[in-house]
Every structure is written in C-alpha cells, then in structure tokens.
RODO-2510 file (C-alpha; in nm, 4 decimals, decimal comma):
residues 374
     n   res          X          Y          Z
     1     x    -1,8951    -0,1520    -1,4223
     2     x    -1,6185    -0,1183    -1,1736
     3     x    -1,6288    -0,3597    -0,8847
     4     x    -1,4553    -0,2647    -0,5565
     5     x    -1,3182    -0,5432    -0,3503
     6     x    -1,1131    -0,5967    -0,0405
     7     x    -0,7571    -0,7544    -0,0347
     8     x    -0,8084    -1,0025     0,2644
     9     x    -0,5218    -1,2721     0,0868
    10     x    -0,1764    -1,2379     0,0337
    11     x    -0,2457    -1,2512    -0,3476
    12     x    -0,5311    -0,9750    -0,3659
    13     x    -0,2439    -0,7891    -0,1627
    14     x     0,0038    -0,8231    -0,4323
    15     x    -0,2278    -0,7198    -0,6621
    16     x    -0,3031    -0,4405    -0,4897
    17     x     0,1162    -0,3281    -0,5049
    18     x     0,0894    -0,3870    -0,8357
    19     x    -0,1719    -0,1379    -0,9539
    20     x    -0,0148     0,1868    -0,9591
    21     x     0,2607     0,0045    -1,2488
    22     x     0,0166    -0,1378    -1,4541
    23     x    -0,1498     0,2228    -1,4588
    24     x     0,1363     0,3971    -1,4992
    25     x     0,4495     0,2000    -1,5368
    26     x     0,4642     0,3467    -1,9126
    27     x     0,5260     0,6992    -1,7417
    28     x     0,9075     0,7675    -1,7687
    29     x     0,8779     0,9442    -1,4406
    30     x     0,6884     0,6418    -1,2623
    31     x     0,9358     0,3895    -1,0297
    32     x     0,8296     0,0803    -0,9303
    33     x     0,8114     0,0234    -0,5634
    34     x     1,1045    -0,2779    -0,3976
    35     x     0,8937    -0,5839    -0,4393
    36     x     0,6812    -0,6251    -0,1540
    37     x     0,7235    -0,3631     0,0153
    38     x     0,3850    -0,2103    -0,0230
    39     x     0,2195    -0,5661     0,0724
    40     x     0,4089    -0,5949     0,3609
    41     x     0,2015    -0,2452     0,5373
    42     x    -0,1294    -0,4668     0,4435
    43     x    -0,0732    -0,7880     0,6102
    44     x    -0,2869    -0,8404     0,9275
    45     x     0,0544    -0,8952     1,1505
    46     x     0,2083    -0,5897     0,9957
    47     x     0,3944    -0,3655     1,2563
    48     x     0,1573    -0,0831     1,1614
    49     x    -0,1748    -0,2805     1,2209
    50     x     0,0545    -0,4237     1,5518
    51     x     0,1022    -0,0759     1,7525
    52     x    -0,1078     0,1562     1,5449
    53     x    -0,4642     0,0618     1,4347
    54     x    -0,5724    -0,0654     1,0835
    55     x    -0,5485    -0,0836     0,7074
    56     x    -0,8312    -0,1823     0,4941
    57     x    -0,7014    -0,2117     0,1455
    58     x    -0,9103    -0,1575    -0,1739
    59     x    -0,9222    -0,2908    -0,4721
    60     x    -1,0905    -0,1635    -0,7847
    61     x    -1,1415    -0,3380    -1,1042
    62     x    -1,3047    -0,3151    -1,4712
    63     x    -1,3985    -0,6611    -1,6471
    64     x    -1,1171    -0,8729    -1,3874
    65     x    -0,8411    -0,5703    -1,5000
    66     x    -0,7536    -0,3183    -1,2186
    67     x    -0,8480     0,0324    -1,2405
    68     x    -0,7625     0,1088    -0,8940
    69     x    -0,6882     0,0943    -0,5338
    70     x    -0,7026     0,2510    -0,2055
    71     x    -0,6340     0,2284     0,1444
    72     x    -0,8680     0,3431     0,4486
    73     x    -0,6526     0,3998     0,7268
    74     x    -0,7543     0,3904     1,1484
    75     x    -0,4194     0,5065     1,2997
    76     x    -0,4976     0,5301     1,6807
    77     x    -0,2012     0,6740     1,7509
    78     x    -0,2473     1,0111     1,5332
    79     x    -0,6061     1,0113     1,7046
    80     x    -0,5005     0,8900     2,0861
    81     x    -0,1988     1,1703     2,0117
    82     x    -0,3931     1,4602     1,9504
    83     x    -0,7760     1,3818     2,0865
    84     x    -0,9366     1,3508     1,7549
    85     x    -1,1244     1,1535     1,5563
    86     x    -0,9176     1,1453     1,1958
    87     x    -0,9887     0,8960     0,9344
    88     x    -0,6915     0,8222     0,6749
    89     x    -0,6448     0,7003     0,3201
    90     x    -0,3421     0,6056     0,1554
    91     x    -0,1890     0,4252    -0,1392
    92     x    -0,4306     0,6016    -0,3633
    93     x    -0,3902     0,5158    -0,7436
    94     x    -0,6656     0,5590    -0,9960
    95     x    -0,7447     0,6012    -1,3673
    96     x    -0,8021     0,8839    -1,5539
    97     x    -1,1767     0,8363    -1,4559
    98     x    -1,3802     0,9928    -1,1762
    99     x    -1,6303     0,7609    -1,1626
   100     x    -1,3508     0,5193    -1,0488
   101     x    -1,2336     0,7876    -0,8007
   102     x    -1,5524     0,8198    -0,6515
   103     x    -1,6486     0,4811    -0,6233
   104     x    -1,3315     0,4172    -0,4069
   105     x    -1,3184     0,7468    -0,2127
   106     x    -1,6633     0,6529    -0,1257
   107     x    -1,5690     0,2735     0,0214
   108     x    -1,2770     0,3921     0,1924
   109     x    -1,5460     0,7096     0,3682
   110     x    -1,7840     0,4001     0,4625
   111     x    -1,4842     0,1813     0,6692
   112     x    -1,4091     0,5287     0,8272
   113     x    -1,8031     0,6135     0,8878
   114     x    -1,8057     0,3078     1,0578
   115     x    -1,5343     0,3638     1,2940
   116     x    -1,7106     0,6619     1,3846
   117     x    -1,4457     0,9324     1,2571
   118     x    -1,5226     1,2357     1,1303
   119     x    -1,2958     1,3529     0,8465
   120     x    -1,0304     1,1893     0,6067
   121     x    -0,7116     1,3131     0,5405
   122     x    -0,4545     1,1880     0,2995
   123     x    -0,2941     1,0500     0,0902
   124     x    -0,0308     0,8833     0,3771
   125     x     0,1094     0,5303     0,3081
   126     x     0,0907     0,4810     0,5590
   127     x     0,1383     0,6903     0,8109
   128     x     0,2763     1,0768     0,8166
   129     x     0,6210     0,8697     0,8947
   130     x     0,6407     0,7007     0,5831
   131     x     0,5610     0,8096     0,2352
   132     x     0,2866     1,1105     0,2507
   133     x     0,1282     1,3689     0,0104
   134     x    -0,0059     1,3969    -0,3306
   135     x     0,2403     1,5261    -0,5864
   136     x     0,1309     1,8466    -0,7465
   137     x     0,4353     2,0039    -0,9267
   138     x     0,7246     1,8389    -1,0299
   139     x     0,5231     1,5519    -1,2427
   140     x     0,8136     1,4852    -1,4925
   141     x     1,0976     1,3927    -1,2242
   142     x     1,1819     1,0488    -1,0965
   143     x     1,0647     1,0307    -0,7107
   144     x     1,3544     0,9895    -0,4774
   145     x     1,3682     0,7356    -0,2268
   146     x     1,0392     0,7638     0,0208
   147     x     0,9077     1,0032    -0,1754
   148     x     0,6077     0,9828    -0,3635
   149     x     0,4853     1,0740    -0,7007
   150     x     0,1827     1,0307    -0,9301
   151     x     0,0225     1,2036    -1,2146
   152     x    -0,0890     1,5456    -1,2705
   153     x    -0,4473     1,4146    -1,3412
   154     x    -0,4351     1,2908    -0,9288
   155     x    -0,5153     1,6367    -0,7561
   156     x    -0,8317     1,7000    -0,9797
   157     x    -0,9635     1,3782    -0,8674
   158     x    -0,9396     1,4773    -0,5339
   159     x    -1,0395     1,8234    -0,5597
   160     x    -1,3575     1,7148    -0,7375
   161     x    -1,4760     1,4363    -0,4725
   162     x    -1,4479     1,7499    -0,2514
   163     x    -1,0914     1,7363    -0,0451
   164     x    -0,9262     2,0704    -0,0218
   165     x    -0,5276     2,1302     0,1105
   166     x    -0,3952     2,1520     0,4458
   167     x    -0,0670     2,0915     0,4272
   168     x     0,2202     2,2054     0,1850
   169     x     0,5663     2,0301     0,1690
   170     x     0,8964     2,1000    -0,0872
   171     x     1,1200     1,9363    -0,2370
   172     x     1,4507     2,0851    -0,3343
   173     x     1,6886     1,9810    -0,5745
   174     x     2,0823     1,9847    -0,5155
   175     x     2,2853     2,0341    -0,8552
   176     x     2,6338     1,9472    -0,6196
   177     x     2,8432     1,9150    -0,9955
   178     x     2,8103     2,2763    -1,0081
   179     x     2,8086     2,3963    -0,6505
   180     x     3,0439     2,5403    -0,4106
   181     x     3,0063     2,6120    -0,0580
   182     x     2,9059     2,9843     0,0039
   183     x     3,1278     3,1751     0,1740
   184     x     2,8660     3,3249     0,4679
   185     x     2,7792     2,9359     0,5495
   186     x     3,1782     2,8560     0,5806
   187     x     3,2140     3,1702     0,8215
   188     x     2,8899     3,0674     1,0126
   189     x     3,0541     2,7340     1,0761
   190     x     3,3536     2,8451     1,1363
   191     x     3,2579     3,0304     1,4144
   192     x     3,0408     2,7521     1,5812
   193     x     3,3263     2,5525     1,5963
   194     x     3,5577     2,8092     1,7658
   195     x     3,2858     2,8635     2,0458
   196     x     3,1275     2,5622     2,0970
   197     x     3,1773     2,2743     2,2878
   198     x     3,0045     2,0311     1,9843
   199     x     3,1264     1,7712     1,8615
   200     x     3,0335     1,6341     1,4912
   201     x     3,0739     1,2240     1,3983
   202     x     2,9375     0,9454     1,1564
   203     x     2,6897     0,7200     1,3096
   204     x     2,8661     0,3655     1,4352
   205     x     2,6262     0,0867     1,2346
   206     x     2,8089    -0,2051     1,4525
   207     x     2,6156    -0,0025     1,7450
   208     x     2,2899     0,0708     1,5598
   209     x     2,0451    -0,0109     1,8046
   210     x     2,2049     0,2041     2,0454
   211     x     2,2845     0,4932     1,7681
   212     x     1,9168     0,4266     1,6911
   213     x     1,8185     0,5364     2,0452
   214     x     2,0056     0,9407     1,9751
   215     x     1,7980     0,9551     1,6685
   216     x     1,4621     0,8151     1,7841
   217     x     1,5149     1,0729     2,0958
   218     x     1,6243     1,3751     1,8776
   219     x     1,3420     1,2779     1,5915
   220     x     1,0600     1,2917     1,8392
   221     x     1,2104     1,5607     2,0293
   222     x     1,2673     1,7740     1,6570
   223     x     0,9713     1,6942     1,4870
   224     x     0,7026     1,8085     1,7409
   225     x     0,6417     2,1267     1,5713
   226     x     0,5743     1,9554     1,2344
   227     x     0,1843     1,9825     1,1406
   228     x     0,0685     1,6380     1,1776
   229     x     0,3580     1,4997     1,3589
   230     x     0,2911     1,1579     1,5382
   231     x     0,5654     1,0388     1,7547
   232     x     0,7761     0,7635     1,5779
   233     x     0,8358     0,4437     1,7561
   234     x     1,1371     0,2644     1,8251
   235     x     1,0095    -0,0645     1,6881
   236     x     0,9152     0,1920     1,3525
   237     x     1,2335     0,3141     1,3437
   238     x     1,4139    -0,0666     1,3896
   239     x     1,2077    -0,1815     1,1123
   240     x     1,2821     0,1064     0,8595
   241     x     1,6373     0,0693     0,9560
   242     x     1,6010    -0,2991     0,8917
   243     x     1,4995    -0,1519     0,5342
   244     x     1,7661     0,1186     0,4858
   245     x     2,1015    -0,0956     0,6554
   246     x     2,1931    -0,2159     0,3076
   247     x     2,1830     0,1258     0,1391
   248     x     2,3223     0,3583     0,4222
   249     x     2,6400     0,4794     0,4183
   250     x     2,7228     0,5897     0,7917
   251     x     2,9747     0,9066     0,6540
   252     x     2,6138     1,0831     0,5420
   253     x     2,4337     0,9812     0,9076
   254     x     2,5914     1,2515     1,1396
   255     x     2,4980     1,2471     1,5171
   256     x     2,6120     1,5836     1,7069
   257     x     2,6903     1,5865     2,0670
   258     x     2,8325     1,7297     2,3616
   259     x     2,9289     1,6187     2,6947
   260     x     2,7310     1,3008     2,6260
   261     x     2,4253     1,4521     2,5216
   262     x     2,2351     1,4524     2,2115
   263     x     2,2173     1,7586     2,0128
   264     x     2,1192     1,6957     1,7091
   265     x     2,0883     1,4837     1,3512
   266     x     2,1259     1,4740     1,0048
   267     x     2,0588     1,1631     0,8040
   268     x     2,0840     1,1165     0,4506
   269     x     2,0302     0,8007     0,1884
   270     x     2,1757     0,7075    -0,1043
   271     x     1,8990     0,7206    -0,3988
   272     x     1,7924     0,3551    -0,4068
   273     x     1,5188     0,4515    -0,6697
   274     x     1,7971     0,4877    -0,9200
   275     x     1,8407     0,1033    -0,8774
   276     x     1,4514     0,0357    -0,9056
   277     x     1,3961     0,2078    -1,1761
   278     x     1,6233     0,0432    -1,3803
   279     x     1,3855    -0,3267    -1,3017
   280     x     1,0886    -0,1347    -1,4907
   281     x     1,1166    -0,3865    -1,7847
   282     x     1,2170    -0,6951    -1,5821
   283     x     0,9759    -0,9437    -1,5043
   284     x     0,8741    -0,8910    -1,0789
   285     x     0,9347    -1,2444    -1,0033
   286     x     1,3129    -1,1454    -1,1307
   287     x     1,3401    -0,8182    -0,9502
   288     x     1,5246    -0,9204    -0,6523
   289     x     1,7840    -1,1042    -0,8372
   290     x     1,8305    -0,8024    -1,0930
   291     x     1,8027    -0,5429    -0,7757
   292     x     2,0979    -0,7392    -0,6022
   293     x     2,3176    -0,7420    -0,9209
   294     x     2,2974    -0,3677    -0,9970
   295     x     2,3466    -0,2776    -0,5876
   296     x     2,6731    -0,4963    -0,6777
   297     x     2,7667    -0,3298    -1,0663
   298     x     2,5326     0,0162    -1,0501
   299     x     2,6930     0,3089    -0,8241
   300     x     2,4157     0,5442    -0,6969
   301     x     2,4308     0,8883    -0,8098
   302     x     2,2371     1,1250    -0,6125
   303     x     2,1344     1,1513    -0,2727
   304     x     1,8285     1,2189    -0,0453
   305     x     1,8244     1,4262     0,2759
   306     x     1,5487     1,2923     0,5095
   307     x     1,5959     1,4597     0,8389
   308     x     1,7701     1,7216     0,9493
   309     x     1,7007     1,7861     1,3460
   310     x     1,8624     1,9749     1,6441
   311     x     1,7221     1,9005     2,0190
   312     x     1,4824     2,1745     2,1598
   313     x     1,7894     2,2876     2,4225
   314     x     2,0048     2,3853     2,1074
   315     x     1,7501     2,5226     1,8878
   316     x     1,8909     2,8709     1,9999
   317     x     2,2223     2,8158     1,8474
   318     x     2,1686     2,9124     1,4498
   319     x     2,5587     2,7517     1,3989
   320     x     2,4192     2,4332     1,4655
   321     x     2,2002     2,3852     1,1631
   322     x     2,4608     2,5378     0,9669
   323     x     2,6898     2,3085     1,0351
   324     x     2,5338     1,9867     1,0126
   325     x     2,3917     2,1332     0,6572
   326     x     2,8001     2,1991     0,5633
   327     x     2,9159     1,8897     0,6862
   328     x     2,6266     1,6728     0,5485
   329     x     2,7218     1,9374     0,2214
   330     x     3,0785     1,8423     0,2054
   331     x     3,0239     1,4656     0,2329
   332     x     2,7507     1,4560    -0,0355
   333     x     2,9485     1,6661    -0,3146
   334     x     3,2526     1,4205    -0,2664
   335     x     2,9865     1,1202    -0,3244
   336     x     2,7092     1,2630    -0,5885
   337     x     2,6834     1,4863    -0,8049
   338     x     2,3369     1,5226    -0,6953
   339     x     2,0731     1,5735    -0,4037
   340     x     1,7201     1,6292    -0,2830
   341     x     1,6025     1,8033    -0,0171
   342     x     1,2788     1,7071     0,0904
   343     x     1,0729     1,6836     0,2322
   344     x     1,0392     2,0204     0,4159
   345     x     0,7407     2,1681     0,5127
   346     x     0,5926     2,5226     0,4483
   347     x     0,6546     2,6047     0,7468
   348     x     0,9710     2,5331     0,8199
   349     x     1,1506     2,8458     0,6590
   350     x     1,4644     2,8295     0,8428
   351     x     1,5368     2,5191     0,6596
   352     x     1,4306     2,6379     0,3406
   353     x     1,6338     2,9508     0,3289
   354     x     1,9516     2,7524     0,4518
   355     x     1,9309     2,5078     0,1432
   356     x     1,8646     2,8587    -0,1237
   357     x     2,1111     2,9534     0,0178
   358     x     2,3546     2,6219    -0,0720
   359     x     2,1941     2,7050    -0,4000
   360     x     1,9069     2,4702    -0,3582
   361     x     1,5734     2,5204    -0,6334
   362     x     1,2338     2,4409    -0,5438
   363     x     1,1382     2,1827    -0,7998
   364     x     0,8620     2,0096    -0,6434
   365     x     0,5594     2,0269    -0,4485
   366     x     0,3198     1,8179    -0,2034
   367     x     0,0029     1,8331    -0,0460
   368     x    -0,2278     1,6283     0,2005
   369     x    -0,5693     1,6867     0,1666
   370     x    -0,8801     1,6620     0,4054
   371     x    -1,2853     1,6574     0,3723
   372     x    -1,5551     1,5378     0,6011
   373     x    -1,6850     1,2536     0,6315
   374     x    -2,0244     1,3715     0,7794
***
C-alpha cells in the first residue's frame, strides 16, 4: 500500500530531495542534485513561496521506503501574468509503477482542485525559470547544469494518467575538439563589426548587481516570445546568481552595447554537474566537503549555454546573434572541449539553425505536458 504524505518539516523535505537518488542513483546517467538545493524551493520562507505563490510537496512511500514524490505548484505570477487559472507540478520522480503515479498525480490534482484551477501543466521545478520539462530522448547522457533528466519509463506515466505535450525544447550538443568556425559565420561577423556601432565585453562580477540589472532588462525584454514565459525577477535573478558566482567565469558572460544601451546577452556556465556527479558514491553528509575539494583539484570540461538574447530594438540586425554566438564560440573552444546548447525551444528556429550551423547535433529532447483538472 503506498501512503502519500506531505513534507511540512525540514526532514520530510530532505527526504523528499533525496528520492529521485535512491530511485535512480544506480543509473550511470542520473546526477545527484548540490545538497539542498531542492529543499531549499520547499521551505515556507523560500523566495518562490515569498513573491510567487506555493509549493505543496509530496511524498510517497511503500512499507516506510520511498517510492515517490511530487510537487503541486500555485505560481500566481504565471496566472496574474497571463489571466489564467494554471495549476503546476514539479519535481516529479516515481517508480516503475503506475499505481504509484496515479496515486500522486491524483494528490497533487486535489491541492490544485482546491485552489480552484483548472488544468496542470508540468513538470517545472519550479517554475518555467528554473529546471522544466520531462526528458524524452537523450536518456543515456549526463544532464548538464539546470537541466533535467529522468528515465525513459517517465513519459508513459504521464501519458497514461492522461497529460498530452504542449511544449517541445532541444538540446544541442557542441563537440568544440573537433570544430572550427565556419567560414559564412566569420564573414557575417565580420561585417557587423565594420558597420556597427556595437560594442562586445565580459560582464564586470565586482559590479554584479548593476551588470545584473542589463541582463534582468534584456532577459525579460528577450524572452517574451517564449511559450510560457513569466517575467523573471530581480530578487530571482540575485538569488540564482548567489548560486552560480562560484562557478561563473565572466570571459563566457558577454553583455553587448552601444551608446550606453543594452543590446543584448549571452551567458554561459561552466558544467558544475561534472563535479556532482563525481559525489554519487560519497556519503551526503560529506558532499560539501568532497564538492569543495574537486572545485579546487577537478577542472570542468564542458560548458552550458543558457541564454542567448538581443533587445527587441536590435532584433532586426541578423549580425548581432551571429556575433555573440562567435564570440561566446571562440571563448568556449579555448576553455572546453565541449558544450550544450539548450535549452531552445521549437520555436525558436533562428537559434537552432545558427548552432547546425557551428556544427551543433540535436541530441536531446523535452517536453511539458498539460491535462485538466475538471
């Protein structure tokens, strides 16, 4: 008999992180999350349940052993931002057992009944900021960093408690060993340069809350046209950079400008999962320590790009992408000898041909999924 039970202490909530390890921590794909840092969305005085609305976190278990675990999510500001009545869930991880999938699909649909919302959409983790989709190709690759990943078993689960796709996502991978710069892209950028009035440079991290400020504007301002997109705010963005200040390195953060205003951003990450994934067989109450020690002794290998954005004023000027993708290019094959791209929606096919065109290859694939709650 599986019992389903709410986290409402900090230990149930550390239990909770803990689930999707002890289900699949065997998987040599599977990376185990930076301790805490799951718990730390679940916490009543989290900055999500401070400017955004609520996480009810699920727990399912089988004889005192955890089968389970699930999030229902009320984010006001998705629903406040486009005049709807959404329900989320997030932080899904299950057993190979639809019973188990039912039974928490179906608590998570009560907390959202009750809130009076009409459909749930997910998986997001919580938010379409942070970690989002269901994996659904690409099963047998590490996930890099904020990316997610989970087992092939996942989408059937989902499919059969009746959630269909409405949203598609990429990931590309990068092989920069092997790459060279094509020679249309070098022309392209050439030619920007020579006409425009831009102006390329490494974010300044001794002025980050101010360099914060270009890309909070230009995120926002970029992002609009993304399905789903909720406006990220600047206390989000301070508390992910919080997060990301130890791993950044400010050469792969490029800010474009000119005459003082913001054009546009690209922002890459070093692959912290490289380092986590390494702690799979240490004991969690040692991770820290043994996370510290190989950031010290363990160079990172491959990269992640995260965002890639030009302001709606400069959106005419093609050069613009294709420069930020060279320069962000250039810096990453003198640092890794490999990169992600990802990840980039459907939709967004101006991206996607740019980065085939670096030599890029689709090698993964996300969804969110919806159903009603009525």
């Amino acid at each position: 008999m599986v019992l389903i039970s709410a986290c409402l202490t900090p230990k149930l909530r550390r239990q909770f992180e803990n689930v999707a390890e002890h289900l699949h921590g065997a998987d040599p794909a599977f990376v185990p999350p930076f301790p805490g840092s799951v718990a730390k969305f679940l916490a009543p005085d989290s900055i999500f349940s401070r400017r955004h609305g609520e996480i009810y976190s699920l727990l399912a278990t089988r004889h005192g052993k955890p089968v389970g675990r699930i999030a229902a999510i009320i984010n006001r500001s998705h629903n406040d931002h486009y005049g709807d009545r959404t329900g989320f869930f997030g932080f899904f991880a299950c057993e190979e057992n639809p019973d188990t999938a039912q039974r928490l699909f179906e608590a998570a649909a009560t907390v959202l009944r009750n809130q009076k919302l009409l459909t749930m959409r997910g998986p997001y983790n919580p938010s379409i900021n942070d970690e989002s989709g269901l994996l659904t190709e690409g099963f047998q690759y590490p996930p890099f960093i904020g990316l997610t990943w989970n087992p092939a078993y996942y989408e059937k689960l989902l499919s059969d408690q009746g959630f269909h796709p409405v949203c598609r996502s990429f990931g590309l991978q990068l092989p920069l060993h092997r790459l060279e710069l094509p020679q249309r892209l070098t022309r392209i950028v050439a030619r920007e340069a020579r006409r425009s009035q831009l102006k390329l440079r490494p974010i300044d991290l001794s002025r980050l809350r101010e360099e914060l400020r270009i890309v909070h504007e230009v995120y926002n301002n970029t992002l609009e046209r993304n399905w789903g997109f909720v406006p990220i705010s600047m206390d989000d963005l301070l508390c992910a950079a919080d997060d990301m200040r130890s791993i950044a390195d400010p050469e792969m953060i490029l800010i474009a400008e000119r005459d003082g205003e913001n054009a546009g951003v690209a922002l890459s990450l070093p692959n912290f999962n490289e380092i986590l994934a390494l702690t799979k067989s240490t004991p969690r109450w040692l991770r820290p320590l043994h996370i510290l020690w190989l950031m010290k002794t363990r160079p990172i290998r491959s990269a992640r790009q995260v965002v890639y954005g030009i302001s709606p004023r400069f959106r005419d000027r093609g050069g613009l992408h294709a420069w930020l993708l060279h320069e962000q290019f250039v810096c990453a094959k003198a640092r890794y000898p490999n990169a992600e791209l990802g990840w980039i929606e459907e939709a967004n096919t101006e991206i996607l041909q740019n980065s085939i065109m670096l030599g890029a290859i689709q090698h993964r694939t996300w969804k969110i999924f919806e159903r009603a709650l009525t």
